[in-house]
N, CA, C and O atoms as a DFTB+ gen file, in Angstrom:
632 C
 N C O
     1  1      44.487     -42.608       9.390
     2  2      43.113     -42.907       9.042
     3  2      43.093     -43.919       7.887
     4  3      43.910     -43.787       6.975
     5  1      42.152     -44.979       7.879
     6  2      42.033     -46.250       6.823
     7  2      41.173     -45.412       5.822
     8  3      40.061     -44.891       5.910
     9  1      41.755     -45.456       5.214
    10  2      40.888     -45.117       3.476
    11  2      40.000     -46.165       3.063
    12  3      40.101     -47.185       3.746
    13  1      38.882     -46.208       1.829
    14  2      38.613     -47.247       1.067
    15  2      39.575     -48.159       0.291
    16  3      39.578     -49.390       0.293
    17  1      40.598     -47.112      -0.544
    18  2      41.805     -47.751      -1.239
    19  2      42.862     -48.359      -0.437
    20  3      43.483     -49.330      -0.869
    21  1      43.107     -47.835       0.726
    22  2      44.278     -48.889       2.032
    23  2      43.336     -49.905       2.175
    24  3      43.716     -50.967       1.682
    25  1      42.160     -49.929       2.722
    26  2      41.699     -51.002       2.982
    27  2      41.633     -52.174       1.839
    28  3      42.040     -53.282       2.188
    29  1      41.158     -52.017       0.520
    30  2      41.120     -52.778      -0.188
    31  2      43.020     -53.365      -0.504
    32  3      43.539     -54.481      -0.496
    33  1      43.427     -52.324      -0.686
    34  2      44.861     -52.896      -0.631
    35  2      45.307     -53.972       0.304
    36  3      45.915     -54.971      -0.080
    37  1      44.975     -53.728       1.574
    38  2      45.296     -54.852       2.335
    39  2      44.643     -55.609       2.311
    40  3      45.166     -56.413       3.082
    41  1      43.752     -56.046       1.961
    42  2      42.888     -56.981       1.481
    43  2      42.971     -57.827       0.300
    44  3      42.355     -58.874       0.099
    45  1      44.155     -57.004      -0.764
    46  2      44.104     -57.316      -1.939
    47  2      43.904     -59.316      -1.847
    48  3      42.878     -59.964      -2.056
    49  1      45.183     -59.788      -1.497
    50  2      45.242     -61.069      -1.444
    51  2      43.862     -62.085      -0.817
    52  3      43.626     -63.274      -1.027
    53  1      43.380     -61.431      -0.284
    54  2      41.748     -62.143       0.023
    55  2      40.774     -62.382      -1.366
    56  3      40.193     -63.294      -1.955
    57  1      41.058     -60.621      -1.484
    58  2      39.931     -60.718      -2.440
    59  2      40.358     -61.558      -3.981
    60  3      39.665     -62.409      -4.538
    61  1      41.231     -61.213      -4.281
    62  2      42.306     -61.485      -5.795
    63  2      41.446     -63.492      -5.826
    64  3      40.654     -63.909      -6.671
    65  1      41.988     -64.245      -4.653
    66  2      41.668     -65.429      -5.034
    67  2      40.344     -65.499      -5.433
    68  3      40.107     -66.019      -6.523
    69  1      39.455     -65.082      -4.765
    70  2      38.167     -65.051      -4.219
    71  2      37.064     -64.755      -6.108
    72  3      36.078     -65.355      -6.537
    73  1      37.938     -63.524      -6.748
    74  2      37.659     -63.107      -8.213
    75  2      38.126     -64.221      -8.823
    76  3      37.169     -64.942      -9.108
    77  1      39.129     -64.677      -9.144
    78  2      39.809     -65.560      -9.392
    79  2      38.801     -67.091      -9.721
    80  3      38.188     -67.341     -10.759
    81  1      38.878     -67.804      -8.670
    82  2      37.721     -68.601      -8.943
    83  2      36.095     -68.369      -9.697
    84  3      35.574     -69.165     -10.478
    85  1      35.530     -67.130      -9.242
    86  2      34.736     -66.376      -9.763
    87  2      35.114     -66.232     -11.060
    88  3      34.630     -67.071     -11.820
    89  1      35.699     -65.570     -11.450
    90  2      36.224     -65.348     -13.214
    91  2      36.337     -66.772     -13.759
    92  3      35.998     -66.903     -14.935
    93  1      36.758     -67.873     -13.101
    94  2      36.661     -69.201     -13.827
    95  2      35.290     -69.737     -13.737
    96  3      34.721     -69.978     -14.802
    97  1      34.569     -69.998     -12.436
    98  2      33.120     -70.047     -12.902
    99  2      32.112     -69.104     -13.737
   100  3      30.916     -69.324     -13.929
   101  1      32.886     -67.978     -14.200
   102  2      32.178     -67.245     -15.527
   103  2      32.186     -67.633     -16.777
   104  3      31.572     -67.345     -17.804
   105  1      33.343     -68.632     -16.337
   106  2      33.839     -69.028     -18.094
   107  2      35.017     -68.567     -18.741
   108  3      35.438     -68.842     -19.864
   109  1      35.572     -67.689     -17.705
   110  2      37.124     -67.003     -17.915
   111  2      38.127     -67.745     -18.283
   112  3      39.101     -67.265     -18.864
   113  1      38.004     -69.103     -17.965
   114  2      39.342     -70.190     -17.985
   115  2      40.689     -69.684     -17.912
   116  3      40.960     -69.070     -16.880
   117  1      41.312     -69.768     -18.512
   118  2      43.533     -68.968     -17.986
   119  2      42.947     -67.627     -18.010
   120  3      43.797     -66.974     -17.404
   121  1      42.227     -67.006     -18.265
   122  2      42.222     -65.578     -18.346
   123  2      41.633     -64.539     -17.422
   124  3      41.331     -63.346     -17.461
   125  1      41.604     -65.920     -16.257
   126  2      40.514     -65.439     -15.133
   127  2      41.483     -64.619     -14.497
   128  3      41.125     -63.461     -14.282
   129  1      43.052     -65.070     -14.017
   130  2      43.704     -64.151     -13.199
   131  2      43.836     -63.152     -13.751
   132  3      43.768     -62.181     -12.997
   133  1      44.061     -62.857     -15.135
   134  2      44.513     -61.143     -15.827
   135  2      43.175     -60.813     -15.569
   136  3      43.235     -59.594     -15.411
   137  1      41.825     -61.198     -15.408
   138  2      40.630     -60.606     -15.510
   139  2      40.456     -60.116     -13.614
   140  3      39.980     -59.015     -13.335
   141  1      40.801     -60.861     -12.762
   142  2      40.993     -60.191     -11.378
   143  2      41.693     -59.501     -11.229
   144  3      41.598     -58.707     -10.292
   145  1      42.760     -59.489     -12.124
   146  2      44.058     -58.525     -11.803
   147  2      43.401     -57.264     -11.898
   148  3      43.295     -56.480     -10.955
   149  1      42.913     -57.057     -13.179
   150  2      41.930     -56.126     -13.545
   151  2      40.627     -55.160     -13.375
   152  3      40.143     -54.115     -13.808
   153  1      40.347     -56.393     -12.298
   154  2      39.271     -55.943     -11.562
   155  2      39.872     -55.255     -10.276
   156  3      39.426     -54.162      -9.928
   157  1      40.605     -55.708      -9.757
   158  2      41.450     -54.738      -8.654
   159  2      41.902     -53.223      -8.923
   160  3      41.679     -52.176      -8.316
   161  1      42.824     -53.619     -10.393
   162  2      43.229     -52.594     -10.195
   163  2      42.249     -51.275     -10.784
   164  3      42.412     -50.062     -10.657
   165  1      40.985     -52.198     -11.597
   166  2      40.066     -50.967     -11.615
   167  2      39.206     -50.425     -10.444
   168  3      38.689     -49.307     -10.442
   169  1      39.113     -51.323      -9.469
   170  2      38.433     -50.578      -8.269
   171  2      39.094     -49.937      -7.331
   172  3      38.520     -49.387      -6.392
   173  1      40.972     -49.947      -7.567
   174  2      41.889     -49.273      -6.960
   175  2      41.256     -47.610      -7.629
   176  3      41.021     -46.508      -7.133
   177  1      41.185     -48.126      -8.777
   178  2      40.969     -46.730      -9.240
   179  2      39.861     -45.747      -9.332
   180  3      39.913     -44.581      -9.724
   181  1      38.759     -46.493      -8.861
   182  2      37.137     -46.149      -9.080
   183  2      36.689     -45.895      -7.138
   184  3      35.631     -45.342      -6.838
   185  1      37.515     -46.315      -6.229
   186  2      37.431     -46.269      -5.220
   187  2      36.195     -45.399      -4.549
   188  3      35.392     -45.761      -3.690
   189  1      36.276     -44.540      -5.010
   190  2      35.899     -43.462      -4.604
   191  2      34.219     -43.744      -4.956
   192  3      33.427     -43.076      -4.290
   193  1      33.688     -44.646      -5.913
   194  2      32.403     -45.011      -6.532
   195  2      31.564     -45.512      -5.553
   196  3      30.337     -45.603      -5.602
   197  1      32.301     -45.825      -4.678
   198  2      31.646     -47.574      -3.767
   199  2      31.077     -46.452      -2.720
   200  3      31.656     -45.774      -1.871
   201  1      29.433     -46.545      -3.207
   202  2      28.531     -46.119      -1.765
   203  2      29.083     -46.066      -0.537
   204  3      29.463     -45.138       0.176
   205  1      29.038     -47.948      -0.361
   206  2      28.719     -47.964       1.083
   207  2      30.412     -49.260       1.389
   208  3      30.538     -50.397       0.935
   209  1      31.373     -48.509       2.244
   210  2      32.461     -49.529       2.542
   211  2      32.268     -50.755       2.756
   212  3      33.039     -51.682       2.508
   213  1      30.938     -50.802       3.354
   214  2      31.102     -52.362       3.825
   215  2      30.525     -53.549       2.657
   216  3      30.414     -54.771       2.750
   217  1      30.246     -52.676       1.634
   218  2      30.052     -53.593       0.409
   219  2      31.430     -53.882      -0.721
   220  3      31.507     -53.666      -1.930
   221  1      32.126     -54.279      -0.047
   222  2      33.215     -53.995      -1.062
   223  2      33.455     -55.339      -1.603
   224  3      34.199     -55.566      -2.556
   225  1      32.832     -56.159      -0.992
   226  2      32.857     -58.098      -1.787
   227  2      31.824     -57.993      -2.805
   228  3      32.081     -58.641      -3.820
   229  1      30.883     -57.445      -2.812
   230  2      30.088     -57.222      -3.708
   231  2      29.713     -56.637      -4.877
   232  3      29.057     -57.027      -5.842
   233  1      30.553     -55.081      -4.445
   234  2      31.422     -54.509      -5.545
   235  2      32.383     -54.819      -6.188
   236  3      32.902     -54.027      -6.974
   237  1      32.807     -55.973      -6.003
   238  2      34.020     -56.185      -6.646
   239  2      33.615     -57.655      -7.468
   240  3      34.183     -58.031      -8.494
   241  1      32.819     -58.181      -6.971
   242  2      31.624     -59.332      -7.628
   243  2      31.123     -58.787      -9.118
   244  3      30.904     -59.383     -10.172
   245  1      31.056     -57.676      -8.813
   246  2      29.695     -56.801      -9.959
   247  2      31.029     -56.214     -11.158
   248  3      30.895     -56.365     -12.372
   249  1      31.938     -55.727     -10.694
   250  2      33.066     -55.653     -11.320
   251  2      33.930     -56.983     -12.618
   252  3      34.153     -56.987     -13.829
   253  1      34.162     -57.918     -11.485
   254  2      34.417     -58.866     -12.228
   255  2      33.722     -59.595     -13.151
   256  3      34.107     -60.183     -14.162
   257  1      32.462     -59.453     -12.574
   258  2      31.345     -59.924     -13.481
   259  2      31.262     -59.135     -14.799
   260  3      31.235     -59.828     -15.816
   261  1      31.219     -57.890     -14.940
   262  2      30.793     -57.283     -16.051
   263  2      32.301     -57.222     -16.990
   264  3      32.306     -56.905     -18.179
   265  1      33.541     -57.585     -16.215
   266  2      34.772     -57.863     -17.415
   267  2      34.645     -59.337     -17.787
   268  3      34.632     -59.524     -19.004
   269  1      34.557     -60.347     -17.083
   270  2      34.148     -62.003     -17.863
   271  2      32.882     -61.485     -18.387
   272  3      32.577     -62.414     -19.135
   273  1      32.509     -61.144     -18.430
   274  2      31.126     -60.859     -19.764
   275  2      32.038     -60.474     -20.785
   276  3      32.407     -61.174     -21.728
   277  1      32.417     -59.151     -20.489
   278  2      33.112     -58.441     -21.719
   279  2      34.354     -59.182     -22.418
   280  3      34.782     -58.784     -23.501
   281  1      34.772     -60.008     -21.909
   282  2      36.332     -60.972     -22.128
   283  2      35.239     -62.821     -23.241
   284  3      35.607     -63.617     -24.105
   285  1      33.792     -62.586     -22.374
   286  2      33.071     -64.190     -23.015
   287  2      33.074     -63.368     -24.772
   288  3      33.449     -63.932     -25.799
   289  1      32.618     -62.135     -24.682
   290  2      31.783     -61.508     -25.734
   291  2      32.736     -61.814     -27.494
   292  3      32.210     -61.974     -28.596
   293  1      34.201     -61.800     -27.150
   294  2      35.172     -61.219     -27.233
   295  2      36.060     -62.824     -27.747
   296  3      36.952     -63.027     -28.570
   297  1      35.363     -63.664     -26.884
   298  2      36.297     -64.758     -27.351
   299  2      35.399     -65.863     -27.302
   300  3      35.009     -66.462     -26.300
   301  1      35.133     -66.050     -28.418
   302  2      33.955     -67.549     -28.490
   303  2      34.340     -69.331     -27.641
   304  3      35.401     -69.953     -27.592
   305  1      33.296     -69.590     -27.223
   306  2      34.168     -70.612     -26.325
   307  2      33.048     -72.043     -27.190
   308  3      31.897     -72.170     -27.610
   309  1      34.220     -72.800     -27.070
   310  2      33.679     -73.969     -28.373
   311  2      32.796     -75.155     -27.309
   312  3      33.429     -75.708     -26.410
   313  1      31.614     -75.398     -27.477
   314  2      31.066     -76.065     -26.780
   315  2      31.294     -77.598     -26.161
   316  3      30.442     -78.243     -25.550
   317  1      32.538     -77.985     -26.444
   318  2      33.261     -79.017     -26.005
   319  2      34.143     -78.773     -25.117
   320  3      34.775     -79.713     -24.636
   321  1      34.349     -77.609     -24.755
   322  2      35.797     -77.072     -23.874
   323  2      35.233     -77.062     -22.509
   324  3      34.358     -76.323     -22.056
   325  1      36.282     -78.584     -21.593
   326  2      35.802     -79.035     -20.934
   327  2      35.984     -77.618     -19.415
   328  3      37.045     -77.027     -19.214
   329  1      34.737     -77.388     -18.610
   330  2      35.377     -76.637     -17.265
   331  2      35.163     -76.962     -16.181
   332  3      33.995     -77.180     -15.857
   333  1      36.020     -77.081     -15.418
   334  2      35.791     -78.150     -14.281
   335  2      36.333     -76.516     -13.038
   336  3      37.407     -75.933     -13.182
   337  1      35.132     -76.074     -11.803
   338  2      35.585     -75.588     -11.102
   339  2      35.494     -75.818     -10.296
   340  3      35.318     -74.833      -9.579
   341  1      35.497     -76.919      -9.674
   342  2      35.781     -77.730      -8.573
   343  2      36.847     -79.064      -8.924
   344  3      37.307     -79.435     -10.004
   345  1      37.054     -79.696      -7.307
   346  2      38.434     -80.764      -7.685
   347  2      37.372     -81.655      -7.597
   348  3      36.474     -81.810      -6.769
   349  1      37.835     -82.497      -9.185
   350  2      37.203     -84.031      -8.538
   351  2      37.266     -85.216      -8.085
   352  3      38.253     -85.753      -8.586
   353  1      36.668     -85.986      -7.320
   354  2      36.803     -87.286      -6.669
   355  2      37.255     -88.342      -7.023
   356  3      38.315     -88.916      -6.771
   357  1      35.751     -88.772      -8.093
   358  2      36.068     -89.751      -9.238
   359  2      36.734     -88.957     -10.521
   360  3      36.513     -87.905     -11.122
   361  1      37.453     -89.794     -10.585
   362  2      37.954     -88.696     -11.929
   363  2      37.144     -89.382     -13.495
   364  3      37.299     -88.931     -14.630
   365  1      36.323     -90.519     -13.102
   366  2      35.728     -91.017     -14.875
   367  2      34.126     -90.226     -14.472
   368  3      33.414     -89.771     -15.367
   369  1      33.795     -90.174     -13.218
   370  2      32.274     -89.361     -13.066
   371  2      32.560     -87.658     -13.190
   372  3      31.722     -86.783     -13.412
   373  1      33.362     -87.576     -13.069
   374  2      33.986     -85.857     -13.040
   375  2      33.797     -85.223     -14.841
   376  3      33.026     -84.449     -15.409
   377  1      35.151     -86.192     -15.301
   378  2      34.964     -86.357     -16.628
   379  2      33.567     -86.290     -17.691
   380  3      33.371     -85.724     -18.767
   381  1      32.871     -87.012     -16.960
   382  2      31.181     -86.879     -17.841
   383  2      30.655     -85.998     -17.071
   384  3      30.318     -85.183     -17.930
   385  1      30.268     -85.461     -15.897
   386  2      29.893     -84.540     -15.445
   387  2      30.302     -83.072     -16.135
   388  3      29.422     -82.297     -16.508
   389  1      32.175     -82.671     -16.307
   390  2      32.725     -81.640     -16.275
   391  2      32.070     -81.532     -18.120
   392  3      31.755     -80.487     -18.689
   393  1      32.032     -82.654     -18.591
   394  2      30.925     -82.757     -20.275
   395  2      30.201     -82.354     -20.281
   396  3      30.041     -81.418     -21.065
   397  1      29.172     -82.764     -19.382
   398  2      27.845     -82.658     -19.400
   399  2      27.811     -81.219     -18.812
   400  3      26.947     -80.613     -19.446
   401  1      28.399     -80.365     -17.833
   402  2      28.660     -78.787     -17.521
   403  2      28.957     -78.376     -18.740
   404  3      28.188     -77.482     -19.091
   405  1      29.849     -78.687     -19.633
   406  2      30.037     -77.745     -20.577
   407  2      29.084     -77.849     -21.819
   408  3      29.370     -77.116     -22.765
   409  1      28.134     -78.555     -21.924
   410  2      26.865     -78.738     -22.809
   411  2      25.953     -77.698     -22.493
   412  3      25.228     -77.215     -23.362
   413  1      25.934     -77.280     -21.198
   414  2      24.656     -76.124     -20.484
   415  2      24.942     -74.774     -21.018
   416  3      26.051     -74.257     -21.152
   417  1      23.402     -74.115     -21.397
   418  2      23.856     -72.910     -21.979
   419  2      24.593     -72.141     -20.814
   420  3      24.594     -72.629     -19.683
   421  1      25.203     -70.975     -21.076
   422  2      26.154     -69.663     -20.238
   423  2      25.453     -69.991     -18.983
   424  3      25.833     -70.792     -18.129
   425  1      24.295     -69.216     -18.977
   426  2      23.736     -68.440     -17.240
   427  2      23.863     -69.822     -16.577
   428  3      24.082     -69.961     -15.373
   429  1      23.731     -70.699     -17.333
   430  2      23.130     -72.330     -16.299
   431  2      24.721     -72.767     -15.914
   432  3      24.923     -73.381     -14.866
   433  1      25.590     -72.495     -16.617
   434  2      26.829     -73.419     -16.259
   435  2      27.379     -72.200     -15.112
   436  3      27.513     -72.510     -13.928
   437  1      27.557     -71.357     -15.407
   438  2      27.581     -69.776     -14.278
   439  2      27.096     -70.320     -12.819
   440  3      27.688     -70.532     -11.761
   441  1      25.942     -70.430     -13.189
   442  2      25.011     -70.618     -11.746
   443  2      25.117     -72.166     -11.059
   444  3      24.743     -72.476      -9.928
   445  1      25.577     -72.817     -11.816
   446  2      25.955     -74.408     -11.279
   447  2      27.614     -74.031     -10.776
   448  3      27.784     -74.191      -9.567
   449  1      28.590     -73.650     -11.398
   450  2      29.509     -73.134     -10.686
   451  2      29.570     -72.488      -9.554
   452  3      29.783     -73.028      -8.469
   453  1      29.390     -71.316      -9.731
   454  2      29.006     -70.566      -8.360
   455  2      28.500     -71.039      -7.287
   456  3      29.024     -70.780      -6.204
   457  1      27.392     -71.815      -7.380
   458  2      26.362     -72.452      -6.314
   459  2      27.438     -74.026      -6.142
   460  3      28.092     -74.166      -5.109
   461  1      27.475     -74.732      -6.879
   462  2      28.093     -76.449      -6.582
   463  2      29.320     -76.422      -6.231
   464  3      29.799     -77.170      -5.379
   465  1      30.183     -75.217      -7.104
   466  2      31.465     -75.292      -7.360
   467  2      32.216     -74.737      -6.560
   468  3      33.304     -75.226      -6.257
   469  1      31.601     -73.184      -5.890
   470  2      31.966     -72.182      -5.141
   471  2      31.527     -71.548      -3.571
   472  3      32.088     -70.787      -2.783
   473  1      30.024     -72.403      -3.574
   474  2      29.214     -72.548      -2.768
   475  2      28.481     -71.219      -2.489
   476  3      27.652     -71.246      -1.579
   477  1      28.721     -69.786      -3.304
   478  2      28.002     -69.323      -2.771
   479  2      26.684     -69.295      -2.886
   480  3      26.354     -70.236      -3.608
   481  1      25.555     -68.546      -2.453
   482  2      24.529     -68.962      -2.002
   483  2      23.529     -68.399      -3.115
   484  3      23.999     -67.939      -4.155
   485  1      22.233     -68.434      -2.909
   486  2      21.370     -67.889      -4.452
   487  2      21.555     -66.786      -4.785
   488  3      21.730     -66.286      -5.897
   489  1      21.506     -66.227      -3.430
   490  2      20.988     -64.243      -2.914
   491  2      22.727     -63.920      -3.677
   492  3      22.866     -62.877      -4.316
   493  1      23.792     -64.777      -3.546
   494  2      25.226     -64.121      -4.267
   495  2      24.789     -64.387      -5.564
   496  3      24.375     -63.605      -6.420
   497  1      24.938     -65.591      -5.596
   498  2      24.607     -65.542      -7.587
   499  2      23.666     -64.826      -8.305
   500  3      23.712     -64.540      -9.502
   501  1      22.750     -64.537      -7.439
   502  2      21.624     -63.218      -8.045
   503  2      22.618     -61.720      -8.126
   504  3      22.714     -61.079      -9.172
   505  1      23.039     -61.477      -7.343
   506  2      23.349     -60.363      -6.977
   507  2      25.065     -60.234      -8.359
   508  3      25.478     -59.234      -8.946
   509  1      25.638     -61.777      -8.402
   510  2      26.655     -61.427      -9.362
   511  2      26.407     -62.051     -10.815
   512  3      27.198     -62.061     -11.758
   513  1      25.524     -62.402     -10.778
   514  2      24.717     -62.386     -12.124
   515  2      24.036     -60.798     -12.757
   516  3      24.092     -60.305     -13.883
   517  1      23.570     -60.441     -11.818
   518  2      22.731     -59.518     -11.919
   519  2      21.294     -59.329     -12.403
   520  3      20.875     -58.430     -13.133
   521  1      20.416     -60.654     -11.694
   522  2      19.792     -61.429     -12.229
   523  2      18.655     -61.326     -10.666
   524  3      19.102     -60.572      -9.802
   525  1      17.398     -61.973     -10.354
   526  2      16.627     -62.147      -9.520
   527  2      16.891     -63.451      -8.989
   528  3      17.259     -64.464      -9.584
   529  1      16.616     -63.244      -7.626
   530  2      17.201     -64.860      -6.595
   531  2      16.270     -65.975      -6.992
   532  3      16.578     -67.139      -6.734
   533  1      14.773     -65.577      -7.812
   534  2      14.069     -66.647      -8.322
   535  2      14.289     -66.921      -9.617
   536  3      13.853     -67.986     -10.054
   537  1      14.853     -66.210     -10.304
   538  2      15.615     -66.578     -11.624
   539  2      16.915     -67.755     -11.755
   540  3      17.069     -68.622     -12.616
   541  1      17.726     -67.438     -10.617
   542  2      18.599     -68.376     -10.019
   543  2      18.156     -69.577      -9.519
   544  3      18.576     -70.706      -9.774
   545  1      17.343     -69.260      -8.844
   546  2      16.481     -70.973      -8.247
   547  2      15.970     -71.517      -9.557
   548  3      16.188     -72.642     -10.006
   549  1      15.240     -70.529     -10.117
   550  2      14.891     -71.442     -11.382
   551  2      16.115     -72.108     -12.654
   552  3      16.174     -73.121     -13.352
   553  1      16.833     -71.073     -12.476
   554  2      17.947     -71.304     -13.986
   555  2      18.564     -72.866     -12.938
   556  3      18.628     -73.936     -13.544
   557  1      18.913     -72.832     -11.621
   558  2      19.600     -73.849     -11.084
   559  2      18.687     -75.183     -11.348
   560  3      19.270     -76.266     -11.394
   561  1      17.165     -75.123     -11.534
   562  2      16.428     -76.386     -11.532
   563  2      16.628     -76.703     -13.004
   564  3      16.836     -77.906     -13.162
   565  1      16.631     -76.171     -13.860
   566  2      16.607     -76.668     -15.174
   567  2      17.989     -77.304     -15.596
   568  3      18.251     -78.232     -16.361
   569  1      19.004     -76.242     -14.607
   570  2      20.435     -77.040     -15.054
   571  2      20.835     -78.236     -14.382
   572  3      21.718     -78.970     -14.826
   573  1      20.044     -78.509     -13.043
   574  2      20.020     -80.203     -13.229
   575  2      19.437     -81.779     -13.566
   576  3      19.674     -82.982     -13.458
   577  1      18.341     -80.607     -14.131
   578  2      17.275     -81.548     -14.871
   579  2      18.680     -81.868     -16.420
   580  3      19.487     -82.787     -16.564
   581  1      18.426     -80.772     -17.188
   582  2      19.237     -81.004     -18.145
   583  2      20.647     -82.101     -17.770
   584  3      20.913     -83.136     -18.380
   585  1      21.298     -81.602     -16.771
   586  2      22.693     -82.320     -16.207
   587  2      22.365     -83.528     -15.943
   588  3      23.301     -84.326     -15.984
   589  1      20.822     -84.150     -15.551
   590  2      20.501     -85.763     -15.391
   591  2      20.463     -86.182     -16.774
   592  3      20.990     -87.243     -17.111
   593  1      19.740     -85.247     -17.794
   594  2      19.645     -85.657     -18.881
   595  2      20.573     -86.227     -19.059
   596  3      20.706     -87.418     -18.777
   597  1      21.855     -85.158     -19.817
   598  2      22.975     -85.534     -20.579
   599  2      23.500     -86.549     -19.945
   600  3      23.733     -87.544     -20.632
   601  1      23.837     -86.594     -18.468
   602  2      24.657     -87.964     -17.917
   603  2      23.742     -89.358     -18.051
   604  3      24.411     -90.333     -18.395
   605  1      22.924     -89.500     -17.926
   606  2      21.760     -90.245     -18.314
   607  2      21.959     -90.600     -19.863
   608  3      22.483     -91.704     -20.011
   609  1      21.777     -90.183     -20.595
   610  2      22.247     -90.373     -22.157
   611  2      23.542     -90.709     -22.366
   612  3      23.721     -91.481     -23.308
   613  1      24.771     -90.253     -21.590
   614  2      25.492     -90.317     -21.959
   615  2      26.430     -92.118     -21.583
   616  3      27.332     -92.717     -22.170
   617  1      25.521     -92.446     -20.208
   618  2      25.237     -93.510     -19.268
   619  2      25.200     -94.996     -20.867
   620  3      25.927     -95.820     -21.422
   621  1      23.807     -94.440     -20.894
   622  2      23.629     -95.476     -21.840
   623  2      24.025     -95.582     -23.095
   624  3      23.838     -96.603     -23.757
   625  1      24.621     -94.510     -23.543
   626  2      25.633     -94.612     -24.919
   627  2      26.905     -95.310     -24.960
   628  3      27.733     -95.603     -25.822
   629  1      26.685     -95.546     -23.101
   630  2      28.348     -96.462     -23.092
   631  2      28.509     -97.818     -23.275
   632  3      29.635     -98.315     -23.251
């Protein structure tokens, strides 16, 4: 018989990357893999918590989420520290872009990751934010108003 804990076990390697990127669009930077590692092996251990089996990407979303909170809280991140979670093309438009991302307050650079970087969709970033899907639509409009700003300014400072 498949358990919750066999199943996630065999799964581990799906899910592990999947946090992984996630923990870096939180703002985790190198500390994203010890922070998935973590998240595994705490839902190895909490197994038994998870309602409903077939939510287990989601549970483990809500997981990781609430340790990159607890890991941001914990370690101040200097507003120049560039994060790039996606590969880029141009590498001199990347460069002022991956700037201009790290100028945006927390929730906005979160939700531009997730959504630009990671692709998932509002209804995920609501759900791993822990936040409303119109809060997300909205936090996403302001962070590219702001993101025209800064590249825009930053355009003509050159």
């Amino acid at each position: 018989m498949t358990t919750p804990s066999s199943k996630l076990d065999e799964s581990y390697s799906r899910y592990f990357g999947d946090l992984v990127r996630l923990c870096r669009a939180l703002g985790a930077g190198p500390e994203a893999e010890d922070l998935a590692q973590e998240t595994l092996i705490y839902a190895r251990e909490h197994i038994d918590e998870l309602r409903d089996p077939n939510k287990v990407t989601p549970w483990l979303r809500q997981i990781a989420r609430r340790s990159a909170r607890r890991h941001l809280k914990h370690k101040p991140r200097s507003v120049g520290e560039p994060v790039l979670v996606f590969a880029p093309r141009d590498v001199a438009m990347s460069l002022d872009l991956a700037g201009a991302v790290a100028r945006l307050p927390l929730r906005e650079r979160q939700a531009i990751g997730l959504v630009y970087g990671l692709g998932y969709s509002q209804e995920e970033v609501a759900e791993v934010l822990g936040i409303a899907r119109g809060t997300v639509a909205a936090t996403l409009f302001h962070a590219r108003r702001r993101l025209g700003d800064l590249l825009a300014s930053s355009r003509e400072n050159s």
